[in-house]
N, C-alpha and C positions, 0 to 999 in steps of 0.2 A: 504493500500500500504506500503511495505517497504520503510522505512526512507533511504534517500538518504546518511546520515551517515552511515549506517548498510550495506549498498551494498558492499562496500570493504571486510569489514570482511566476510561477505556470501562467496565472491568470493575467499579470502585468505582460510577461513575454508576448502570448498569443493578442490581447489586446495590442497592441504596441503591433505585431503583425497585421491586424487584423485594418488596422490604419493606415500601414503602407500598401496594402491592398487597393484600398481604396484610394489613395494617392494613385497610384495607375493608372487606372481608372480616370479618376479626375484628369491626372495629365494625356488622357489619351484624348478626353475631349477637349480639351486644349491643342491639341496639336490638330484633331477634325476639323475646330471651331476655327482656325486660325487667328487664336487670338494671345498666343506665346512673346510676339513682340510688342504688345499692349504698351508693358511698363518698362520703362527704356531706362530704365538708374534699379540696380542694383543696393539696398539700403538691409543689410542683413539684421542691424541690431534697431535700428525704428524703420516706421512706415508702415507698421503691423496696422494703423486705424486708415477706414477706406477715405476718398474723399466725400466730405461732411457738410460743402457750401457748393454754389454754382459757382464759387472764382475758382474751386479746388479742382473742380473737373474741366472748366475751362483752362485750367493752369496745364494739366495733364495730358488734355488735348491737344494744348498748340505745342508740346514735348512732344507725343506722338504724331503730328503733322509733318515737323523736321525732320522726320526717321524716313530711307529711303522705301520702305515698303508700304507708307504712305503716298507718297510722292510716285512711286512707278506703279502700284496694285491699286489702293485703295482710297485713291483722291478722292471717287464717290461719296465719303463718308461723311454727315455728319456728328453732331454731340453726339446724338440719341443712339446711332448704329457704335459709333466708338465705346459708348458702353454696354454693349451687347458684349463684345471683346473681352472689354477691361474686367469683366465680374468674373469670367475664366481663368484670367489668370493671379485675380487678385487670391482667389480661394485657392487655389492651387499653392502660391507662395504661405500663405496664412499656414495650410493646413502640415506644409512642410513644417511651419515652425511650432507647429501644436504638438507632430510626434516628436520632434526634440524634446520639448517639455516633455509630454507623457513617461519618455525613454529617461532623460536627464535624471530629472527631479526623485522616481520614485528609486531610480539606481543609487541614488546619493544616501536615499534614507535606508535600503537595502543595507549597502552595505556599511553602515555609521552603526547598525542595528545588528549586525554581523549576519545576516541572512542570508547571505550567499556562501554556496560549498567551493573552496576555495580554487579545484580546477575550471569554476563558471567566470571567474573574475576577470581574465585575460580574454578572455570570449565576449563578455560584455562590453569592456573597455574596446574592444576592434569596432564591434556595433556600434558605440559611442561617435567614433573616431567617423566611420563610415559614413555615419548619418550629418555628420558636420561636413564633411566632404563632399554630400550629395548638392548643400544647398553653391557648393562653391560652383559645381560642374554644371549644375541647370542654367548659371550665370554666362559660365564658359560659351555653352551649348544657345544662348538666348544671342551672346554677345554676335555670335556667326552671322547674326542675322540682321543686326544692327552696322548694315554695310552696304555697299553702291549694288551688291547680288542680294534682294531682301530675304532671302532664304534660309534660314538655318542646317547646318549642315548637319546631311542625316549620319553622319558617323559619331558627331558627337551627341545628337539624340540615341544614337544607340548606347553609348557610354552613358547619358544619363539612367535609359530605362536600366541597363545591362547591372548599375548600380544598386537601384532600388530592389532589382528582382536579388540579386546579393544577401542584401541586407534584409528581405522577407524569408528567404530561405535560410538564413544565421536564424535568424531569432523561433522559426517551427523548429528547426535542428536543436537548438538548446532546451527549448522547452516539449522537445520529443524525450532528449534524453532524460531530463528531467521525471518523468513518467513512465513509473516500473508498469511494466505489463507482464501476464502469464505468456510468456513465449516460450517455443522449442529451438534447439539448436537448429542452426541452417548449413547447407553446404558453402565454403568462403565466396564458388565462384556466385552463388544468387544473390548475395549480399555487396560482390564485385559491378555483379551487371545491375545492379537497382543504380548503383551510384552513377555506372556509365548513362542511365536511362537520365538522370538527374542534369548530368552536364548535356547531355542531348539536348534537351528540353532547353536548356538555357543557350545551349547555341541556336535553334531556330525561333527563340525569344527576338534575339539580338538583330537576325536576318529581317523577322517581322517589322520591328525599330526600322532598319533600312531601308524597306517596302514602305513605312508610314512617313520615313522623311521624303521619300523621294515622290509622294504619291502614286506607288507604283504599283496601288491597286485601280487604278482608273485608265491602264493603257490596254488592259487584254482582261476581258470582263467573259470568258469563257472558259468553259473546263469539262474536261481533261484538255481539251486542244485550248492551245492560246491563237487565238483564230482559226484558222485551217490546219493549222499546223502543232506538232507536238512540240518544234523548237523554232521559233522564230529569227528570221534573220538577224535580228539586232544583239540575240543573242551567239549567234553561230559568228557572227564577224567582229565581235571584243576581242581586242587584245589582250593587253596584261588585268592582273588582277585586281588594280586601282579600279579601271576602265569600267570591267566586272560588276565591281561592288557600285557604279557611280551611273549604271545604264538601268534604266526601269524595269526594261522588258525583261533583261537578264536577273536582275535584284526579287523580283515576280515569282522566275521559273526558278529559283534558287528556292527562294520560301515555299513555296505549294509544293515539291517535291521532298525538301527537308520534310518537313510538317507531314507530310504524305509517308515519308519512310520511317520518323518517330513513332507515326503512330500506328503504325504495322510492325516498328520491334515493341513496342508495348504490348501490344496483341501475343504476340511471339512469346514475349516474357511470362505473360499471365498464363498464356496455356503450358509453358514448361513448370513454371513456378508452383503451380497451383497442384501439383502432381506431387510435389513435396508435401511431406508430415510437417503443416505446419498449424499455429494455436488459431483459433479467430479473430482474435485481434490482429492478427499478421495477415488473416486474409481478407479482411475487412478494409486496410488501406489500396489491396492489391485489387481487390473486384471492383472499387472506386474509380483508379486509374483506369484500367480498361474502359470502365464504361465512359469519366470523361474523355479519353482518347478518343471515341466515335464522336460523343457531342462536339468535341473541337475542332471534328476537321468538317463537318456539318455546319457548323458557325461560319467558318473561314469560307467555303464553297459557296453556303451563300452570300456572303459578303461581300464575295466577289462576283458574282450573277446581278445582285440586285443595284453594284455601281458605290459598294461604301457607304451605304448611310451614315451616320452619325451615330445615333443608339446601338446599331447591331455589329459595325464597326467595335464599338467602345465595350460590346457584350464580349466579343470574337479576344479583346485583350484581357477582360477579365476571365475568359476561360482559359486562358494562354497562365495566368498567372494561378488559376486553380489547379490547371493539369501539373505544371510545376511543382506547387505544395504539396498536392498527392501524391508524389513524383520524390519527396523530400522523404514525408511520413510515410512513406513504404522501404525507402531506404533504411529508414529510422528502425523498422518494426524489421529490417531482416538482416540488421547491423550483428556481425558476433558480439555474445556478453563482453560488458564491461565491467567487472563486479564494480562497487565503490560508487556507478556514475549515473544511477538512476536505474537498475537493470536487475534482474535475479532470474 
């Protein structure tokens, strides 16, 4: 049984998870909404309160006017449209700085209180670390865009998401291990390939990121064929690897085929896995996985047929960051004991 000391932290960790989630989320309709380079001054320690007068948003406004992606995309705009924008990404900032608190504040009294078991401390402290780091690269990742090309560059949108998914995955990891379960022992390699399914998952995270920078769900809106064709020219005639990652059509067939081969070795995995003598709790995160493996690539296909929406887009990333977690906590449940680390 979990120690009745350790419950809180469980409950702090997955909370604390459960908001970077949702950041994702938020940031992904941020990135749909195109409204990322709203706020054009970075203000990490004030600017938490929104504008509160008409000279506040008019002051904000004619800040946003001088940014080229005013000036070349969106001269159309007035007040009223600029803040349709500004409210995406003001909560998006805000809410980054809410999980710092949440994570900060209750770390501090944790461990002031000696509540944490002392191999968790080093582990938290990177979280800590990470989570400060995120708000510098969103800045990094906003800055790209805040230039004569008004676009933010999708590599470093990938380093922002590639970040968060990080830091969502640390924190189910710790607070899996945290939580003794009745489990049987596993053979090392099912416990090997959980973890390869884990980094899987987070590399066609990453490719997804470069499909959403580049809008590179809006150039071939068919599937299995990307028009006529299973490979299209734009991708048959890329040179180097830069080139690769920075072409639509190619950055497209890249994600739908990862995503398509993830989710057929997940399938793979479940049906070898499942054959093992394993406890229900071990098969409870494993029969998850599979089934969202189907929902996710169902999400994605239509997302792509119906042109990207905004909502089922933004659904397609939250499944992206569920299939992950599941993808984590199955690892978690087919990890060899650790005596000492939550485990028996």
């Amino acid at each position: 049984m979990l120690e009745k000391s350790q419950r809180p932290v469980v409950v702090w960790l997955l909370l604390t998870a459960a908001m970077v989630f949702a950041m994702a989320v938020i940031g992904a309709i941020t990135r749909l909404t195109e409204s990322g380079l709203s706020m054009v001054e970075w203000r990490p320690l004030i600017g938490a309160l929104p504008p509160l007068s008409e000279a506040d948003w008019r002051k904000l406004f004619d800040e946003y006017r001088a940014t080229p992606e005013f000036q070349k995309l969106n001269a159309w705009m007035d007040l009223a449209d600029f803040k349709g924008i500004f409210w995406w990404e003001y909560v998006h900032r805000l809410w980054g700085r809410l999980i710092w608190l949440v994570f900060a504040l209750p770390l501090a009294w944790f461990w002031w209180r000696g509540k944490l078991v002392p191999w968790l401390r080093p582990w938290l402290l990177l979280a800590l670390i990470l989570g400060a780091l995120q708000g510098a690269v969103g800045w990094w990742m906003v800055a790209s865009g805040l230039v004569d090309d008004p676009h933010v560059s999708h590599f470093r949108l990938a380093a922002h998401l590639g970040l968060a998914v990080l830091v969502f995955g640390l924190l189910l990891a710790l607070a899996e291990r945290l939580r003794p379960v009745s489990r049987l022992p596993t053979p090392r390699w099912l416990s090997r390939a959980s973890t390869g399914l884990v980094a899987f998952a987070f590399v066609v995270i990453l490719s997804g990121a470069l499909v959403a920078g580049l809008d590179a769900g809006l150039v071939y809106n068919t599937f299995p064929l990307m028009g006529d064709t299973w490979v299209p020219a734009e991708v048959r005639l890329v040179g180097d690897a830069i080139a690769f990652l920075s072409t639509p059509a190619a950055v497209q067939f890249l994600h739908r085929w990862l995503a398509t081969l993830l989710a057929l070795s997940i399938l793979a995995f479940w049906a070898v896995a499942r054959r093992e003598p394993l406890a229900p709790a071990q098969r409870a995160p494993l029969d998850l996985l599979a089934g969202m493996a189907m929902v996710q690539v169902g999400l994605g296909i239509l997302t792509l047929l119906l042109g990207v929406p905004t909502g089922l887009a933004a659904t397609h990333q939250a499944g992206a960051l569920a299939l992950f977690g599941l993808a984590v906590w199955t690892a978690g449940r087919l990890r060899p004991s650790s005596p000492g680390r939550g485990s028996r």
